[in-house]
C-alpha positions as CSV (number, residue, x, y, z in Angstrom):
1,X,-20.0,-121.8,-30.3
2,X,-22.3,-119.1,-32.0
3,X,-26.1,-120.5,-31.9
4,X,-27.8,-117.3,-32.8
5,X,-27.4,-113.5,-32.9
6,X,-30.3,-110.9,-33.4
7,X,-30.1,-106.6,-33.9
8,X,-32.3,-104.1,-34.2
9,X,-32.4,-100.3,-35.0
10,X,-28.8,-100.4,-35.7
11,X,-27.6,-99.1,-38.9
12,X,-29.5,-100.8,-41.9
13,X,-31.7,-102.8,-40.1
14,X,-34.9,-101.6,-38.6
15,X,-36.9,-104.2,-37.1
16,X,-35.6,-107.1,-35.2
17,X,-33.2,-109.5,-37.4
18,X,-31.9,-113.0,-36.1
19,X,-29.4,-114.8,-37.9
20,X,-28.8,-118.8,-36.5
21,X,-26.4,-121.3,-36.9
22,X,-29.1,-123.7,-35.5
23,X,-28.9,-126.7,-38.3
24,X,-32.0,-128.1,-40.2
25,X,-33.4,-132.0,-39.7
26,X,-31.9,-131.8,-43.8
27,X,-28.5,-130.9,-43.1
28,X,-28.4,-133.1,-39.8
29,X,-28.8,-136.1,-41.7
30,X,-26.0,-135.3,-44.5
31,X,-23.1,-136.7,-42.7
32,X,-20.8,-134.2,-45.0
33,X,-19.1,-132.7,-41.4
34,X,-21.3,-128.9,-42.1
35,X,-23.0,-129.5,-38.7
36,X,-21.4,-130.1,-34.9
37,X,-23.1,-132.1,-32.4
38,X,-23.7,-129.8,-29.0
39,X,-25.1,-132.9,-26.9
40,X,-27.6,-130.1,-25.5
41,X,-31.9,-131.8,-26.4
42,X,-32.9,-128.0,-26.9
43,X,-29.9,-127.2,-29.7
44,X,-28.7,-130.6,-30.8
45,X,-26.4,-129.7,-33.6
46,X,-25.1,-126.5,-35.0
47,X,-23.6,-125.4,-38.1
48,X,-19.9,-125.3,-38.9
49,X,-19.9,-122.4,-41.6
50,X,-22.4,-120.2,-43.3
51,X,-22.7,-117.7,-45.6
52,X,-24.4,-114.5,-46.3
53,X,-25.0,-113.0,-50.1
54,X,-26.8,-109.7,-51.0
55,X,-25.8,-106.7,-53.3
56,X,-23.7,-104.0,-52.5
57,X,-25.2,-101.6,-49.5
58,X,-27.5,-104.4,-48.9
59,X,-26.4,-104.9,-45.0
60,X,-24.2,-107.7,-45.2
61,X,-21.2,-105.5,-43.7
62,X,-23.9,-104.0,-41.2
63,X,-24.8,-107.2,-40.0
64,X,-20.8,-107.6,-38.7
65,X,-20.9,-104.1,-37.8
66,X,-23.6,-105.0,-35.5
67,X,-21.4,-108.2,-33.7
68,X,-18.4,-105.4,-33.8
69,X,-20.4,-103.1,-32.0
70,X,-22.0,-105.4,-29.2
71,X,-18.3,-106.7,-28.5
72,X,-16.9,-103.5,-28.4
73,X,-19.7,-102.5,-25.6
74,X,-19.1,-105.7,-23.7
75,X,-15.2,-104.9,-23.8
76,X,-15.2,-101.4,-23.6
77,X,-18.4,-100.2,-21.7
78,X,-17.2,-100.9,-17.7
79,X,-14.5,-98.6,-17.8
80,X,-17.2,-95.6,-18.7
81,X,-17.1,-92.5,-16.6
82,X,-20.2,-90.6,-15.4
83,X,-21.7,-88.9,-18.8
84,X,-19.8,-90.8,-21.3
85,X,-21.9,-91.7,-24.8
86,X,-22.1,-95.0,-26.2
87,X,-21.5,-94.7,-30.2
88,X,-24.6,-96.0,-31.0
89,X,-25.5,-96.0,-34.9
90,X,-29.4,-96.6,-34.9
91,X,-31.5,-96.6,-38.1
92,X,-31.7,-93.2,-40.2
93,X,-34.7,-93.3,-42.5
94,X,-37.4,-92.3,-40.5
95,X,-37.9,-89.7,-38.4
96,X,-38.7,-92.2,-34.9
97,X,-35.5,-94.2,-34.9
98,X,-32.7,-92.3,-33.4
99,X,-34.6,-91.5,-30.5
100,X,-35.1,-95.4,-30.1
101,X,-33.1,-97.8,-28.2
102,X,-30.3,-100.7,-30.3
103,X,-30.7,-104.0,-29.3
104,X,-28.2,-106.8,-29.6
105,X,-28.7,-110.2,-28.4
106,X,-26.5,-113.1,-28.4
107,X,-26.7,-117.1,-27.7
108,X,-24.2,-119.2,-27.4
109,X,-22.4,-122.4,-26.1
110,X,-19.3,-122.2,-23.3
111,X,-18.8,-125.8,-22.3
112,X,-22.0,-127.4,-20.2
113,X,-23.9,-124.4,-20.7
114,X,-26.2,-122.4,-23.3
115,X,-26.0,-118.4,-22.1
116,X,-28.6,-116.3,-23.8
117,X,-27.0,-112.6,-23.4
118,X,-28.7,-109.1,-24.7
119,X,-29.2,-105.7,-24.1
120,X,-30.4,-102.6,-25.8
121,X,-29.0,-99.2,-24.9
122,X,-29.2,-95.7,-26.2
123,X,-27.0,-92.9,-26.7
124,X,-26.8,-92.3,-22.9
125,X,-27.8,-95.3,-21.2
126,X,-28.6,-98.7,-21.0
127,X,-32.4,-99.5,-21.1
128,X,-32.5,-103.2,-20.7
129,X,-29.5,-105.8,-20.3
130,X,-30.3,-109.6,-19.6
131,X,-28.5,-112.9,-19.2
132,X,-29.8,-116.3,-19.5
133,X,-28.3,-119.9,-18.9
134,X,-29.4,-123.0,-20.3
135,X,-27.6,-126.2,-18.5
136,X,-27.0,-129.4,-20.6
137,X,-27.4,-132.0,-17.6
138,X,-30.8,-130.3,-16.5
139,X,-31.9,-128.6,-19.3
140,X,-33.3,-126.1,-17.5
141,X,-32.8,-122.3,-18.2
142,X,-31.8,-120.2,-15.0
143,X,-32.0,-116.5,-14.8
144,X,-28.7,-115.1,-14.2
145,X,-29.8,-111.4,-13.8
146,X,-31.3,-108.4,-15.7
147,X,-32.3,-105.0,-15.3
148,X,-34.9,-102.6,-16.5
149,X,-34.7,-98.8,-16.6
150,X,-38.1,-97.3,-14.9
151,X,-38.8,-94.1,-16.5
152,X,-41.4,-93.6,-14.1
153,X,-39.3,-94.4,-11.0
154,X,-35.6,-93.0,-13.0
155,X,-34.5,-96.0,-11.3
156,X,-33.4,-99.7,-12.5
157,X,-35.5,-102.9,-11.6
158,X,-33.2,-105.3,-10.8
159,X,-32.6,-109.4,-10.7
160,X,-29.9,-111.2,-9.6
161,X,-29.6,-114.9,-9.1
162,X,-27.9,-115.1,-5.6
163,X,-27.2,-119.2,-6.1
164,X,-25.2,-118.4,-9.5
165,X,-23.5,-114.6,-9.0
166,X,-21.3,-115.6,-5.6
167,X,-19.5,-112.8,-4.5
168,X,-20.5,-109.1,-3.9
169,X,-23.3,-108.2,-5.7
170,X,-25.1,-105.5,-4.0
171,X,-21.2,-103.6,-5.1
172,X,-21.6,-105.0,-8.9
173,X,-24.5,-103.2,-9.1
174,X,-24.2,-100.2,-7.1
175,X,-21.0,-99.6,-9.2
176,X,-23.0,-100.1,-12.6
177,X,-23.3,-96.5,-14.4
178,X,-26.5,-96.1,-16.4
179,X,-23.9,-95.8,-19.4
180,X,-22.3,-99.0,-18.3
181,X,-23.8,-102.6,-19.3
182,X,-23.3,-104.8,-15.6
183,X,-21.7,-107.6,-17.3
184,X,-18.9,-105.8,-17.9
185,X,-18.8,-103.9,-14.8
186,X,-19.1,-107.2,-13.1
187,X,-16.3,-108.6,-14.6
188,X,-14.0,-106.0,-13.9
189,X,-14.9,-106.3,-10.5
190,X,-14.1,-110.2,-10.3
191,X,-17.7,-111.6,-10.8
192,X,-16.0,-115.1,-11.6
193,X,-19.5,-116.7,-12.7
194,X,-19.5,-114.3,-15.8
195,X,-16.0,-114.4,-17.3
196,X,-16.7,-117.4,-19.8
197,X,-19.7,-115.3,-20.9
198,X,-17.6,-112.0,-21.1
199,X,-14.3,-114.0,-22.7
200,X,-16.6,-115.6,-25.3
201,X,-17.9,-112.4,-26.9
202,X,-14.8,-110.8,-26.4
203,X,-12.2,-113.0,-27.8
204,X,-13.5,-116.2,-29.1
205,X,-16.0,-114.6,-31.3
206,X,-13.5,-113.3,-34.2
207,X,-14.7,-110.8,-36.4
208,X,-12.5,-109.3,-39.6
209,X,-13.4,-106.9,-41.5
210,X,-12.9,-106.8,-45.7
211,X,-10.2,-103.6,-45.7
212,X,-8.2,-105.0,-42.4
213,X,-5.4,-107.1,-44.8
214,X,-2.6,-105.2,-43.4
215,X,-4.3,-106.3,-39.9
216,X,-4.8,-109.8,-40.7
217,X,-1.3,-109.8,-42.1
218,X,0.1,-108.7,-38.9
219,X,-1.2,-111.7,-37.2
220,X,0.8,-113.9,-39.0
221,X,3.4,-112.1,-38.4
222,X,3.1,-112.6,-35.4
223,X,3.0,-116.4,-35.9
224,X,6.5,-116.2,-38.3
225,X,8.4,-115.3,-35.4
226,X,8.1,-118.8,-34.1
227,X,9.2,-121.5,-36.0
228,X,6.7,-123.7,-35.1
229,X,4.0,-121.5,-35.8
230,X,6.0,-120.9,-38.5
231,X,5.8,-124.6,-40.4
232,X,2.4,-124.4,-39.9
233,X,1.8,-121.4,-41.4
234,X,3.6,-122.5,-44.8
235,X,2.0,-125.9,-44.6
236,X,-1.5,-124.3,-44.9
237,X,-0.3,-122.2,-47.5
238,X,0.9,-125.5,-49.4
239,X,-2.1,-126.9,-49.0
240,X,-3.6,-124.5,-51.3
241,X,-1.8,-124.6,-53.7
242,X,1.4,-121.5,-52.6
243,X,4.1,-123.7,-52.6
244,X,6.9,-121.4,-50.5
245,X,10.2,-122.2,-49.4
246,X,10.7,-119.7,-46.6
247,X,8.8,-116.8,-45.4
248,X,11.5,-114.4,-43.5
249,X,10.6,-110.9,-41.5
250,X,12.9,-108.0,-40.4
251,X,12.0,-105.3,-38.5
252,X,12.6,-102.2,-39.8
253,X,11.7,-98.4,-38.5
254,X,8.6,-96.8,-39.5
255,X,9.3,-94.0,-42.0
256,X,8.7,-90.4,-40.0
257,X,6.2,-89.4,-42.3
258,X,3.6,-92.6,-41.2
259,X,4.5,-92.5,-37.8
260,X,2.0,-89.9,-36.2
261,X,-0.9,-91.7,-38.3
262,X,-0.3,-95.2,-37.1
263,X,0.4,-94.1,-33.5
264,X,-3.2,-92.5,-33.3
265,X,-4.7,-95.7,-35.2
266,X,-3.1,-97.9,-32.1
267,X,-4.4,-95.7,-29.5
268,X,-7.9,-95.8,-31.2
269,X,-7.8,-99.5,-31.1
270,X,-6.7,-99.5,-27.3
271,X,-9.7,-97.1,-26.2
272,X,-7.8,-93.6,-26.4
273,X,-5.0,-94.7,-23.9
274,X,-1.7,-93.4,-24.7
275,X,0.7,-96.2,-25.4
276,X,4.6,-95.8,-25.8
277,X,5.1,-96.6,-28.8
278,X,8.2,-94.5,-30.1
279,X,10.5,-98.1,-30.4
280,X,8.0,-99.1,-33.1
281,X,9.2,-101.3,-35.7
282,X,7.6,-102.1,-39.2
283,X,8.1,-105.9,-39.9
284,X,9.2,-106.2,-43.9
285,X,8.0,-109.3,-45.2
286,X,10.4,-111.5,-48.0
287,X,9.1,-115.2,-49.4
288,X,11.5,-117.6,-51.0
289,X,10.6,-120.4,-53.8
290,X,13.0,-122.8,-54.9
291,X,13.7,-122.4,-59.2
292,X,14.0,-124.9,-61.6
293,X,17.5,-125.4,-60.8
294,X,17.0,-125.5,-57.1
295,X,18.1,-122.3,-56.2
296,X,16.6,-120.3,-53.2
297,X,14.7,-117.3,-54.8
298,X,13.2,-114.3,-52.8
299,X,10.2,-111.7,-53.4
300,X,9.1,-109.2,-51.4
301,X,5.8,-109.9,-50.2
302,X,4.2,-106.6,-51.6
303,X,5.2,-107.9,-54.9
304,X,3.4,-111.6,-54.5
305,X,-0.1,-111.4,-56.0
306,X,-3.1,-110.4,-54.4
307,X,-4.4,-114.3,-53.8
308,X,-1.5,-115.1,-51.7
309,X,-1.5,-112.0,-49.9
310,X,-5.1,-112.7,-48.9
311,X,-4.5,-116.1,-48.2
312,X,-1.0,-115.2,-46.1
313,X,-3.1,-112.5,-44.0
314,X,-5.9,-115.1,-43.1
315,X,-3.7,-118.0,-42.2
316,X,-2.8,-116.9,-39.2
317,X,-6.4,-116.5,-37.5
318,X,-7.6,-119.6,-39.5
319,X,-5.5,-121.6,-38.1
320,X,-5.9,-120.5,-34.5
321,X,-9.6,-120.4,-34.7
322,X,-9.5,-124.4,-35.7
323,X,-6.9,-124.7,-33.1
324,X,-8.9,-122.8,-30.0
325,X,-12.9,-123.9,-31.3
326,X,-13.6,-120.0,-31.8
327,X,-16.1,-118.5,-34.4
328,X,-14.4,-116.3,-37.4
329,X,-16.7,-113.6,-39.0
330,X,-15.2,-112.5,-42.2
331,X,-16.3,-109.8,-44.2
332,X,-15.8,-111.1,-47.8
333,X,-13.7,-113.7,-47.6
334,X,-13.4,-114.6,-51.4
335,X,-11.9,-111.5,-51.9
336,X,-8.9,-111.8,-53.9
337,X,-9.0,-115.3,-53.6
338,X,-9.6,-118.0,-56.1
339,X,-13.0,-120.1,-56.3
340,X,-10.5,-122.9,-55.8
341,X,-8.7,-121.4,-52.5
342,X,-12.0,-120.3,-51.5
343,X,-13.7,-123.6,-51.5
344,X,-10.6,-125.3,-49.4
345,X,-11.0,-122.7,-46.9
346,X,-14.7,-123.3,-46.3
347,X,-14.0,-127.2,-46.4
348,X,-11.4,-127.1,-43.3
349,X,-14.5,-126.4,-41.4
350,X,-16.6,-129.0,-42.2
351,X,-13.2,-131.6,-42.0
352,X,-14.0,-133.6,-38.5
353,X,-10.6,-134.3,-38.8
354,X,-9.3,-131.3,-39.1
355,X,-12.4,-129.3,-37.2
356,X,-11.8,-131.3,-34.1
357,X,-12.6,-127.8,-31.4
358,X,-15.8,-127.2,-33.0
359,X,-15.0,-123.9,-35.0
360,X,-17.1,-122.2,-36.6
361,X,-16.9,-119.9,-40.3
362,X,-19.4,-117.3,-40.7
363,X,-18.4,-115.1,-44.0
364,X,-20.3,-112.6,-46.5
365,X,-19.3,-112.7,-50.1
366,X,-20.3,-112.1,-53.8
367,X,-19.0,-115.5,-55.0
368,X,-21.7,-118.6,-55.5
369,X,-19.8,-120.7,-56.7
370,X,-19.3,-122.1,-52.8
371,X,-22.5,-123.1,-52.8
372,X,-22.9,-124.6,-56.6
373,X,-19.6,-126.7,-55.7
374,X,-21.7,-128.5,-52.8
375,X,-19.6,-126.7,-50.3
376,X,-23.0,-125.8,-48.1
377,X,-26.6,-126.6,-47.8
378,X,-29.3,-124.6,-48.3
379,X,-29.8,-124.0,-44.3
380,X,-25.8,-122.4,-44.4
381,X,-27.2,-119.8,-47.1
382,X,-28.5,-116.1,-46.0
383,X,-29.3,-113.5,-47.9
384,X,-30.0,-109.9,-47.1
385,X,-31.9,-107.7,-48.8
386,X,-33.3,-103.9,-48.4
387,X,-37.1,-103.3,-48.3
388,X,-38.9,-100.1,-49.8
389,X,-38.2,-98.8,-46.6
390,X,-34.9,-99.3,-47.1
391,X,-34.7,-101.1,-43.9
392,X,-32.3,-104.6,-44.5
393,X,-33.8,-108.2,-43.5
394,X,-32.1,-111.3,-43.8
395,X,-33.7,-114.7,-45.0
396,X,-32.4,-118.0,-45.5
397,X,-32.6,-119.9,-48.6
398,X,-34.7,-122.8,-46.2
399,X,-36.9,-120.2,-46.1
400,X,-38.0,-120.8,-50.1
401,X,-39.4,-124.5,-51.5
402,X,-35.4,-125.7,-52.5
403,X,-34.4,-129.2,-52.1
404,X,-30.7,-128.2,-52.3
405,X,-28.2,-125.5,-52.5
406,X,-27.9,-126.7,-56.1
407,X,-28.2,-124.3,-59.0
408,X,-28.3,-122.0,-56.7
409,X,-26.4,-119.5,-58.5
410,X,-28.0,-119.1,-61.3
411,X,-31.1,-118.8,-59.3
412,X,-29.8,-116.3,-57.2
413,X,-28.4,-114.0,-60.3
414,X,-31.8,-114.5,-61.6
415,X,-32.9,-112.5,-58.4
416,X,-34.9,-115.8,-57.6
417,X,-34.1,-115.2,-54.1
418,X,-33.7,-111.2,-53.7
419,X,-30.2,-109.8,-52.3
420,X,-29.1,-109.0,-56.2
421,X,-28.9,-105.4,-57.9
422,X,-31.0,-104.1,-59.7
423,X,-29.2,-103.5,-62.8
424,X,-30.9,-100.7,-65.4
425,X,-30.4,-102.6,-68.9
């Protein structure tokens, strides 16, 4: 359960920049299901979704960029050899920057506890990495470990909590590269005390980005092959409104031509290892609707409409992020989707019901109509916005005298709140 994440010096954004899911008093007392009690005194309830406006090349993709990156350094960086680079991507409109450390922090919730997990890095090493935990029956914070580069010393200062990190640490951390962050190293090495913070940023915390449909549709894919996971997947569809018979897949062999390219897109994905991938197979999608006369009538999915692709490709990690309690980060979720479709999406979050795991939706988009429809309070509602710097910040609507999300469209075209173009007339 995300609580809060911060950057800095990474891509747009400059200075320091924390987004929360922590709820307002306001939105606590709505009963509408938008918030989930955490039973923790310091973080009592959190939000179920929240969204994130601005114009184009305002930061919104940056922000997810940002999660993508951290993750990727969690997942990736243990397996570093001597004088590997880390791909950082720190700000590029002033000269000081780029010889600056990134920082990315995280908090969030993993059953009885509250971790609080950062680090900054540059290009060659890791400057500063730190881990927090916050218990629910004490309420006290332990410190789990950290470590400081010394310029001075060109050595690390180290903590580690010997009552929390059983095992061998004096090895975890003699095996740490500079270019490595120690939670992963740890963790490769069997440090059991960290795996729910490791597992957390690197599989329950879901991000998809707005030009990964054939990705997202590959995950339901997945899911056709079973017939279970099947029904489910065209009883969501139903209950927006894409009333299909059947969906069927065949697996087919990837034309000659594509081949070479998707190969070297797989092996990207898997960190450069080579995989064997010559028996790949290119799953053909067909759907099937029922006529007037009751006959059985198929499609090729490339020829449905662009709504019910979207909404197809999404189903999938929807439905497993509601199923498993994870957080989804989408990059524009309305897209191709109607205001409709879009709002039902958004309301399976905030259905107790149907929200039972504590999931959580975090999505940018260009569509206010979520918010004018009642679909989120003002607290769920983030804009981000560029300074004459051109260095991004983001800002919550709570952050301006509002008593409601309401009319917050027009007031948001209006540039009331920033994150809008500025359109020459």
């Amino acid at each position: 359960m995300l609580i809060e994440f911060s950057v800095q010096n990474h891509r747009t954004f400059r200075t320091k920049q924390t987004f929360t899911m922590a709820a307002t008093a306001t939105t606590q007392r709505a009963g509408h299901g938008h918030v989930l009690q955490t039973g923790f005194p310091a973080m009592p309830f959190v939000l179920t979704e929240a969204c994130i406006f601005g114009a184009n090349g305002s930061g919104k993709s940056s922000l997810i960029n940002a999660m993508a990156a951290m993750k990727h350094f969690v997942r990736t960086s243990g397996k570093n050899s001597p004088g590997d680079q880390f791909e950082t991507k720190p700000f590029v409109f002033d000269s000081t920057s780029h010889k600056e450390a990134s920082e990315f922090e995280v908090v969030f919730i993993v059953g009885d506890l509250i971790y609080h997990y950062g680090f900054s890095l540059t290009k060659n090493r890791v400057i500063e990495e730190w881990l927090f935990a916050r218990s629910k029956t004490t309420g006290r914070e332990r410190h789990i470990f950290s470590r400081e580069f010394n310029p001075l010393e060109g050595e690390y200062d180290w903590h580690l909590n010997s009552s929390q990190l059983k095992g061998e640490r004096d090895s975890w951390k003699s095996q740490t590269l500079e270019n490595a962050l120690f939670l992963s190293t740890a963790v490769r090495l069997n440090a059991e005390y960290l795996d729910p913070v490791f597992n957390w940023i690197t599989k329950s915390w879901q991000l998809i980005y707005s030009d990964e449909l054939e990705h997202r549709t590959s995950r339901t894919t997945d899911w056709l092959r079973e017939e279970e996971k099947k029904k489910r997947i065209l009883q969501f569809l139903a209950s927006a409104d894409i009333e299909l018979a059947d969906v069927s897949v065949e697996d087919k062999e990837v034309p000659a031509e594509v081949f070479s390219v998707v190969k070297a897109f797989v092996e990207s994905q898997n960190d450069g290892e080579k995989l064997d991938i010559n028996d790949m197979k290119m799953p053909d999608l067909t759907t099937y609707r029922v006529d007037s006369e009751g006959t059985k009538r198929s499609l090729a999915f490339r020829e449905e409409s662009s709504g019910t692709q979207a909404l197809f490709g999404l189903s999938a990690v929807i439905l497993d992020t509601l199923d498993n309690g994870r957080t989804l980060v989408v990059d524009e979720l309305n897209t191709g989707l109607h205001p409709l479709a879009f709002q039902h999406l958004v309301g399976l979050f905030a259905s107790e019901k149907i929200n039972s795991k504590g999931a959580q939706l975090v999505f940018t988009t260009h569509d206010t109509s979520v918010a004018d429809q009642e679909c989120l309070g003002r607290d769920q509602i983030w804009m981000v916005e560029k300074d004459p710097q051109l260095s991004a910040r983001l800002v919550p609507l709570s952050d301006f005298k509002e008593r409601g999300a309401k009319g917050f469209q027009k007031k948001y075209l209006d540039g009331r709140f920033g994150g809008v173009p500025r359109v020459l007339e």
